[in-house]
C-alpha positions as CSV (number, residue, x, y, z in Angstrom):
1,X,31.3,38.7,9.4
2,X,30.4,35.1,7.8
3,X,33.2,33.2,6.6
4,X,32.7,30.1,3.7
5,X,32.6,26.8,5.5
6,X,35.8,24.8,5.7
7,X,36.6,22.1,3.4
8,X,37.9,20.5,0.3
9,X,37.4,23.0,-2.6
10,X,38.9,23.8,-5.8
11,X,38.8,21.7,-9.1
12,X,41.5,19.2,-8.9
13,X,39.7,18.6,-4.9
14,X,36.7,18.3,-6.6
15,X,37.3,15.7,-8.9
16,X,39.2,13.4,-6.0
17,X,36.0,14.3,-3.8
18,X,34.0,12.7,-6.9
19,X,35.7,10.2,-7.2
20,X,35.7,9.1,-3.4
21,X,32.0,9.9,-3.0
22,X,31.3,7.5,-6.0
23,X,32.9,5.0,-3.9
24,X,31.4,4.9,-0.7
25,X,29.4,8.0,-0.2
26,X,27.8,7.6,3.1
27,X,32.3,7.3,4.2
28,X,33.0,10.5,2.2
29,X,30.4,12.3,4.2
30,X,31.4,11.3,8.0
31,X,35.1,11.6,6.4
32,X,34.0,15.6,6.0
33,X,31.9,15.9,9.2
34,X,35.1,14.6,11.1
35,X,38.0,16.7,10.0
36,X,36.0,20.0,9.2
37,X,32.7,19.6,11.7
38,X,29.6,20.3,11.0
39,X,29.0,22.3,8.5
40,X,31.2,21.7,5.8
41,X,32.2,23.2,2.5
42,X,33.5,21.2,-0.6
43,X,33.6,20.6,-4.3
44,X,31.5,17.6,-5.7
45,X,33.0,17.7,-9.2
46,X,32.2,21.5,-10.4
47,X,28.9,21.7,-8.2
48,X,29.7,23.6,-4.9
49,X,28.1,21.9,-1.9
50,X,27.7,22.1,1.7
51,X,26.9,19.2,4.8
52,X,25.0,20.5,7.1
53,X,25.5,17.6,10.0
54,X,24.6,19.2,13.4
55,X,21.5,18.4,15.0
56,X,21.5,22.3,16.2
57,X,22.7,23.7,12.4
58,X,20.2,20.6,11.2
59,X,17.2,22.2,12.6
60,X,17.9,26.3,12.1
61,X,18.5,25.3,9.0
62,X,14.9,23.8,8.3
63,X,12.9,25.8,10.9
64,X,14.5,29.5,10.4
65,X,16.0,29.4,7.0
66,X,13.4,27.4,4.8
67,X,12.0,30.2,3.4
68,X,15.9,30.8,1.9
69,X,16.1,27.4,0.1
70,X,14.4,25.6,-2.8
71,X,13.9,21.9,-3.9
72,X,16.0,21.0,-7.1
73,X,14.1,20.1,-10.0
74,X,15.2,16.9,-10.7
75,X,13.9,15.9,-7.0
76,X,10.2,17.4,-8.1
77,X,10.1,15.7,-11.7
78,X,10.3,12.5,-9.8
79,X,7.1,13.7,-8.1
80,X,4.9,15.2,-10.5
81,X,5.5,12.1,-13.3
82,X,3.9,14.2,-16.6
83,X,0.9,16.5,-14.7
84,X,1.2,19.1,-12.6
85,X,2.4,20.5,-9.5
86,X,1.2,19.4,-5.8
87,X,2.5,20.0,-2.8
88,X,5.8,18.4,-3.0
89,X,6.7,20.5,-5.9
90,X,5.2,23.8,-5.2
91,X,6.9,26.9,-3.8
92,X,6.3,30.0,-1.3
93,X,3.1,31.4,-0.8
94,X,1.3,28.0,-2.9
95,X,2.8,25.8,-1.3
96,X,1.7,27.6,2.1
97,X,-1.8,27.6,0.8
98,X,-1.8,24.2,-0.2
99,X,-0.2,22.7,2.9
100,X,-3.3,24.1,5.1
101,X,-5.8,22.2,2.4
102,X,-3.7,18.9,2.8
103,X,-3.2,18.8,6.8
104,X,-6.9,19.4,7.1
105,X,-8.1,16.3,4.3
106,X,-5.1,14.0,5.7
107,X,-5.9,15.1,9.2
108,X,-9.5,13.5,9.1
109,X,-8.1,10.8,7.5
110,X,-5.5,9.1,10.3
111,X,-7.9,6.5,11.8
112,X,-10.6,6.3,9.3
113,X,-8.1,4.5,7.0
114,X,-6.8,1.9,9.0
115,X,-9.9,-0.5,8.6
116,X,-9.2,0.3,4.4
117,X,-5.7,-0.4,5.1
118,X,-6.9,-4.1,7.3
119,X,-8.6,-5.0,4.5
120,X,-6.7,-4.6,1.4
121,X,-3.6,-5.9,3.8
122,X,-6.1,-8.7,4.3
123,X,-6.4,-9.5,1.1
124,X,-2.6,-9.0,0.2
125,X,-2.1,-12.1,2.8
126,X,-5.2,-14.4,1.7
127,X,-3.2,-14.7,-1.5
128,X,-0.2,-15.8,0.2
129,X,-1.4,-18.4,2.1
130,X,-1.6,-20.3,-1.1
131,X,0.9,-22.8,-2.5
132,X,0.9,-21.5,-5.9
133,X,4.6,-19.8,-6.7
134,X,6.6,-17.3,-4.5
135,X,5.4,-13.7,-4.0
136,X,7.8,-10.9,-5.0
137,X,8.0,-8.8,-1.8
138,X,8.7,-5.6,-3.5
139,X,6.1,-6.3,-5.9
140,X,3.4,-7.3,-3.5
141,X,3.7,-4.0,-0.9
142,X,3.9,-1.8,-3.5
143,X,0.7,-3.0,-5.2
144,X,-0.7,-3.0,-1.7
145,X,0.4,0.7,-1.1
146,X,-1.2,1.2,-4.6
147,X,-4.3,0.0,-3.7
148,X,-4.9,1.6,-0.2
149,X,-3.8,4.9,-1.9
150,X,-6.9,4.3,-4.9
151,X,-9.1,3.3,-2.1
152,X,-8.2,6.6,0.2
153,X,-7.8,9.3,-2.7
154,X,-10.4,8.1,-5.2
155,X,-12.9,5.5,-3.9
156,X,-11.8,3.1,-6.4
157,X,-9.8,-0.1,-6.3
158,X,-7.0,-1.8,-8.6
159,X,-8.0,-3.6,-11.7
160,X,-7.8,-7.3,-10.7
161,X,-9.7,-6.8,-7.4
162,X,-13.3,-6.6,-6.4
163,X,-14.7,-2.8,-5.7
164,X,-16.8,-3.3,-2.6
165,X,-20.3,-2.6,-2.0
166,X,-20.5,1.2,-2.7
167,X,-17.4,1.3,-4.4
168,X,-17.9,1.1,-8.7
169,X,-14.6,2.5,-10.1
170,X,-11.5,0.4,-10.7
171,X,-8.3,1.5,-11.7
172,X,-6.5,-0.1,-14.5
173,X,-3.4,-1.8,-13.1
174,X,-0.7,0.2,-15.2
175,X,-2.0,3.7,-13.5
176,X,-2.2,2.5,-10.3
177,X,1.5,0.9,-10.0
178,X,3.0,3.6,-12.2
179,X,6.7,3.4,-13.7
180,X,9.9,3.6,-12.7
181,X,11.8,6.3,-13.1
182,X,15.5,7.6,-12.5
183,X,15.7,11.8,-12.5
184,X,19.2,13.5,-12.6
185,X,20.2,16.6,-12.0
186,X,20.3,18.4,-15.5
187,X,19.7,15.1,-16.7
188,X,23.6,14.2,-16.3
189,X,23.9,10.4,-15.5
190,X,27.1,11.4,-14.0
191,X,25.6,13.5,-11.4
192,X,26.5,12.9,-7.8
193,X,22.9,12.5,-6.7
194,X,19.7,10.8,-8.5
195,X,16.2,10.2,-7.5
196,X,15.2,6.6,-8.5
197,X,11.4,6.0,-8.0
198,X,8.0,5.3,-9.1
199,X,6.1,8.0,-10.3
200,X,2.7,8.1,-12.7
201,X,2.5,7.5,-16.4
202,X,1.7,9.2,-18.9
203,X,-1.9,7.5,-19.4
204,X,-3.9,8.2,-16.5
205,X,-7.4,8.5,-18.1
206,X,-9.4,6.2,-16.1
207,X,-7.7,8.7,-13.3
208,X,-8.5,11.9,-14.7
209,X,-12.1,10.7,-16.0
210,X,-13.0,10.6,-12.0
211,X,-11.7,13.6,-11.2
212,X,-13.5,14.9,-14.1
213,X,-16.8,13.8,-12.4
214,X,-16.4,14.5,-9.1
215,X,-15.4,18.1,-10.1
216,X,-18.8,18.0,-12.3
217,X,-21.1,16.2,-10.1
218,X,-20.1,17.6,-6.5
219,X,-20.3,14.2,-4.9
220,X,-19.1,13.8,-1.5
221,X,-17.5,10.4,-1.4
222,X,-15.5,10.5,2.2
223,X,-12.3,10.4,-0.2
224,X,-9.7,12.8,-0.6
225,X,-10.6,13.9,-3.9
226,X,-13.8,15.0,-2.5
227,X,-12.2,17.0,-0.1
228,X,-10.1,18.8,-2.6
229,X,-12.9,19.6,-4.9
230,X,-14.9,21.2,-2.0
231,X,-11.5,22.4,0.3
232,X,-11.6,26.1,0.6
233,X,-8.2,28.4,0.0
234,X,-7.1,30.9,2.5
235,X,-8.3,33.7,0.4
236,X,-11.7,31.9,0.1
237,X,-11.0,30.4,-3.3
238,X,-11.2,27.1,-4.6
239,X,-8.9,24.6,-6.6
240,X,-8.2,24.7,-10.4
241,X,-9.0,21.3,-11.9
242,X,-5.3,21.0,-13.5
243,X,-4.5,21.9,-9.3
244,X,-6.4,18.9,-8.0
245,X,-5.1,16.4,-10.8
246,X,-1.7,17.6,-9.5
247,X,-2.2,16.9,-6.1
248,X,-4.4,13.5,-6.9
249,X,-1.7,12.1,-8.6
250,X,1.2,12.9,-6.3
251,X,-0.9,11.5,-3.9
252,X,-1.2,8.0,-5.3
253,X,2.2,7.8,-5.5
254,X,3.6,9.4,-2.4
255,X,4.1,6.6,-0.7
256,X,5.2,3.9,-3.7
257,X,8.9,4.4,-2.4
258,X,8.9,4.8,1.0
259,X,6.5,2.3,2.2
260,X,7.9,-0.9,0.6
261,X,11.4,-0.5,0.9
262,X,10.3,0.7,4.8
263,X,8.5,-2.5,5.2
264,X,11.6,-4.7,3.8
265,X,13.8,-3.0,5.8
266,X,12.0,-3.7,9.2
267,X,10.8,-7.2,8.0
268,X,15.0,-8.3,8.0
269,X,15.8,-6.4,10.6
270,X,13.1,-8.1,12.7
271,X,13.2,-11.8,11.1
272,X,14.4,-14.6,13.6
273,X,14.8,-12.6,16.2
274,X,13.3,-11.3,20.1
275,X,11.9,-8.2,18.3
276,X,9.7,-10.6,16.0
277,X,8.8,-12.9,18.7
278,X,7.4,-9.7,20.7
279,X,5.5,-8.2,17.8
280,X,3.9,-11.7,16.8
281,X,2.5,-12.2,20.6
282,X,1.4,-8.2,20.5
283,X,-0.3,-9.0,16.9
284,X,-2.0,-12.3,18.9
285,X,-3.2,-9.5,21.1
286,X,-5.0,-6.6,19.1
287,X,-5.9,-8.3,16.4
288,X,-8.3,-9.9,17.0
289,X,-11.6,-9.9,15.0
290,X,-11.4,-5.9,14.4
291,X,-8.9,-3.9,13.5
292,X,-7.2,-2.1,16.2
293,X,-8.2,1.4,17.3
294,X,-5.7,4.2,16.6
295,X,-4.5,4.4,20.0
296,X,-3.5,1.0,19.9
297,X,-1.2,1.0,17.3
298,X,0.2,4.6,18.6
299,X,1.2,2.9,21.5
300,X,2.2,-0.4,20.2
301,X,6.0,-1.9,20.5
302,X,5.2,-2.9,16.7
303,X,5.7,0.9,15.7
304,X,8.4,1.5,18.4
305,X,10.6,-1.3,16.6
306,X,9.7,0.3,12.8
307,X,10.8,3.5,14.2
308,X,13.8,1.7,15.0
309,X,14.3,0.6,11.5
310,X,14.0,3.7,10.1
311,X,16.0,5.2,12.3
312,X,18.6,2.7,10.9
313,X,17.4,3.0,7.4
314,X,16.2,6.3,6.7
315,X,14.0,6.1,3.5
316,X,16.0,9.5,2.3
317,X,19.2,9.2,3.1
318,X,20.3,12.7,2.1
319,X,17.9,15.7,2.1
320,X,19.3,18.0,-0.5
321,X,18.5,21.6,-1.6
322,X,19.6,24.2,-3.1
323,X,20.3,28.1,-1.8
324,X,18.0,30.3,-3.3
325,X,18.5,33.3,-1.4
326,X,21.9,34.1,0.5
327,X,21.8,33.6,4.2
328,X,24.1,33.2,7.4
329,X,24.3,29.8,9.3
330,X,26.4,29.1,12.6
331,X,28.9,32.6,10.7
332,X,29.0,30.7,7.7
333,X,27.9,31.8,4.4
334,X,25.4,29.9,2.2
335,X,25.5,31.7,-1.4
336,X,23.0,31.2,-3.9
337,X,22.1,28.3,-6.1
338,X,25.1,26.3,-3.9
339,X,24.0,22.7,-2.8
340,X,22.6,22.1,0.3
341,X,23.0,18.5,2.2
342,X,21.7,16.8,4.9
343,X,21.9,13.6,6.2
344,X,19.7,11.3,8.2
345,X,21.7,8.2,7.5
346,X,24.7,10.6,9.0
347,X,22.6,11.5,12.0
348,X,20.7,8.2,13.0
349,X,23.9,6.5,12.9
350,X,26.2,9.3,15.5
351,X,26.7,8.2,18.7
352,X,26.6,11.4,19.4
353,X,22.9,11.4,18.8
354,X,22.0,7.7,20.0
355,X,23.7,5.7,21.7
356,X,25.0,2.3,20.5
357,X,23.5,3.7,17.0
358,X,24.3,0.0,15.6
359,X,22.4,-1.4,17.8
360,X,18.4,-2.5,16.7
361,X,17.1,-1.3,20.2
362,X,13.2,-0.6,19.7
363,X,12.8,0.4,23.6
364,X,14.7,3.9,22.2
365,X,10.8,4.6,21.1
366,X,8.5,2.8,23.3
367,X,6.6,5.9,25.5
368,X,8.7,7.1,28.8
369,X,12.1,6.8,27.2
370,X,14.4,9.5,27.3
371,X,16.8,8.3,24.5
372,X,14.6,9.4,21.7
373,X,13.3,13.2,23.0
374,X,11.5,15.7,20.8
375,X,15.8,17.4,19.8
376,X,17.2,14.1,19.2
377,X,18.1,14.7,15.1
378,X,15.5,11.5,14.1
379,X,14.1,12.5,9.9
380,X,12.9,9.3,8.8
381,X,10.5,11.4,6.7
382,X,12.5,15.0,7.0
383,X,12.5,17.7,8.8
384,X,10.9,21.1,9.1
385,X,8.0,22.5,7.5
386,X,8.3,20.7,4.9
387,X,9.0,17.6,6.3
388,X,6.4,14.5,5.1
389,X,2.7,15.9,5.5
390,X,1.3,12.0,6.0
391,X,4.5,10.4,8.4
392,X,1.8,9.6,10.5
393,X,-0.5,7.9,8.7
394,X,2.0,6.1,6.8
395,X,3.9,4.8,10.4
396,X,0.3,3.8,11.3
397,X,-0.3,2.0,7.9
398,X,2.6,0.0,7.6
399,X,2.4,-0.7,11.7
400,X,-0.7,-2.2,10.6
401,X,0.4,-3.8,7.7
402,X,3.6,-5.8,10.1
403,X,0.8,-6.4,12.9
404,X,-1.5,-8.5,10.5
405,X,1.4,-10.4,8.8
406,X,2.8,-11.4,12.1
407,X,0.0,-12.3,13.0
408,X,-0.5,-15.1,10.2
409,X,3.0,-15.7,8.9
410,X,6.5,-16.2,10.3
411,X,9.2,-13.7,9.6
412,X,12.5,-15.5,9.7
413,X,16.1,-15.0,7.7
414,X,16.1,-16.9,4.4
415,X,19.0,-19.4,3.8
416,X,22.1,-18.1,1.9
417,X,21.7,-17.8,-1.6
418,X,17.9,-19.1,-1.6
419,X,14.9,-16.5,-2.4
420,X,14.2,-13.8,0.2
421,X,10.6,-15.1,0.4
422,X,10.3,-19.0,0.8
423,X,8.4,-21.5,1.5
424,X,9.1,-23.8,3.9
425,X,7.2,-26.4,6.6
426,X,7.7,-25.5,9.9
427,X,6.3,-21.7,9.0
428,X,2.9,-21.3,9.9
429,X,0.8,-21.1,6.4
430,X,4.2,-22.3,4.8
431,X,5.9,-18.4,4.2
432,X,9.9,-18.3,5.7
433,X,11.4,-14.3,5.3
């Protein structure tokens, strides 16, 4: 018979487990995983939770029992801004439906975007080769994730840049980069976990007046729009129009949070150092007047080293969900509506799972390891079914994105206490990371 995990429970536990998680959360977890192993019950507060932190438990637990668990809803208000539900935020049978749609319009989609990512990544760097001010990292890659997003999903650009031969819409700037956004459980701001991201505004006519037209017009563009307009259900069916403005718009914005923090992650992990000199001479390499093929980048060591970095800085941290029917894990009970978490940061980090986990070791990745093997617990972008339905084009865009910018600028450690993006003389084109 299933027992409750083990763990700190009960409501005078749950306020010191509060307390302790509030200040250092990432200690409070390995504390649990340690004394009570890995799967663990406790009290965060008054909200009854339980780590899941075996690479075994990790995967039953997103392969055999998905079907048992739900997303929260503060995790999918992040996602669908004010419209509609997409994939990240449906349920069930819809969500089953609309995955087979995606994979097939994404799938087409994994090499064909690399010369649209070249360019706009091209463009990104012309800019800062010029004297004028210092660029705000952050800023910059998230406008640049903006505009290969408009470019892929609508055929349109970003107000403030050219639309191409062919290409007549443009985007006004304030729908493209969105707003930020901080979604709590319940809308507590005392609630033990938060999703802080952008997501889409409120005004997103220019946006909807495309889809509008497409949906009217039947134009086959080589977007993804297009594909959703025409994509056929399982049952033969085909999309609502309120169902393809919720997926367009989640897909602008899917990759806002993870691909410039990603990027600023592996850009300091990398500057100054062996790893940078290697990716620079690589970049020297395939880029060269086109940009690389697909199997090029798939195989590069620039992509082993990111893959590195995200192994060391998972863009989620903690994959939460909730129980929303009982089930049986490892003979331990999961009851309803109790909180469900799992941690990458946990995982990438246990020696357990890779050795000297501290360590920024890209060769764990490059092809013919055996460090990294197809059980070692690595969710950079989740796990499961419902684990991130464009990882790869996303490792290939920003892969492509490092290879370019090493190619032209120097990525090495700022000074202490000056700007994390300098200019300084002995930097090819002037920029110092």
């Amino acid at each position: 018979m299933a027992r409750p995990p083990p763990g700190p429970k009960g409501q005078y536990l749950g306020k010191l487990n509060y307390d302790f998680w509030r200040a250092d959360m990432f200690g409070f977890l390995a504390a649990l995983a340690e004394q009570y192993g890995d799967v663990v019950g406790f009290d965060l507060g008054r909200s009854p939770c339980i780590l899941v932190n075996g690479a075994q438990q990790v995967r039953e637990l997103f392969l055999e029992r998905e079907a048992c668990l739900r997303k929260p809803e503060f995790v999918k208000d992040s996602n669908r801004g004010h419209w509609g539900d997409g994939l990240t935020t449906l349920e069930g049978a819809d969500w089953e439906a609309r995955r087979g749609v995606l994979r097939a319009c994404l799938g087409a989609r994994v090499s064909s975007c690399l010369p649209v990512v070249g360019q706009c990544t091209t463009d990104m760097l012309h800019r800062w080769s010029a004297p004028e001010g210092r660029p705000d990292l952050l800023k910059e890659l998230r406008i640049l994730t903006a505009r290969i997003a408009a470019r892929l999903v609508l055929d349109a650009d970003v107000e403030g840049y050219s639309p191409g031969e062919g290409r007549s819409e443009v985007l006004p700037f304030a729908e493209a980069y969105g707003e930020e956004y901080v979604s709590t459980a319940g809308g507590d701001s005392t609630a033990p976990l938060m999703m802080v991201r952008p997501r889409a505004p409120r005004q997103m006519d220019t946006a909807i007046r495309i889809i509008n037209e497409r949906i009217d017009g039947g134009e086959r563009r080589g977007d993804v729009l297009t594909d959703l307009v025409h994509a056929r259900l399982p049952d033969g069916g085909r999309l609502s129009r309120d169902e393809i403005v919720g997926e367009v718009v989640q897909m602008l914005y899917a990759g806002h949070l993870t691909i410039p923090s990603s990027l600023l992650n592996f850009w300091q992990d990398i500057a100054g150092t062996d790893v940078f000199a290697k990716i620079a001479a690589e970049a020297g390499h395939v880029c060269t007047t086109a940009v690389p093929e697909l199997a090029v980048i798939q195989g590069s060591y620039c992509l082993a080293a990111l893959k590195e970095s995200m192994r060391l800085h998972p863009p989620a941290p903690i994959l939460y969900r909730e129980v929303d029917s009982p089930f049986e894990l490892g003979g331990f009970e999961f009851c309803r509506d109790s909180a469900v978490w799992v941690s990458p940061q946990l995982l990438h980090h246990d020696a357990d799972n890779f050795p000297e986990p501290h360590r920024f070791l890209p060769e764990r990745f490059l092809k013919g390891s055996s460090t990294v093997t197809p059980r070692s617990p690595y969710f950079p972008f989740g796990v499961g079914r419902r684990a991130c339905i464009a990882n790869h084009m996303a490792l290939n865009q920003m892969t492509l994105i490092t290879l370019l910018a090493a190619r032209q600028f120097q990525i090495t450690p700022a000074n202490e206490g000056s700007s994390p993006f300098a200019y300084g003389p002995d930097c090819k084109n002037g920029v110092v990371w």
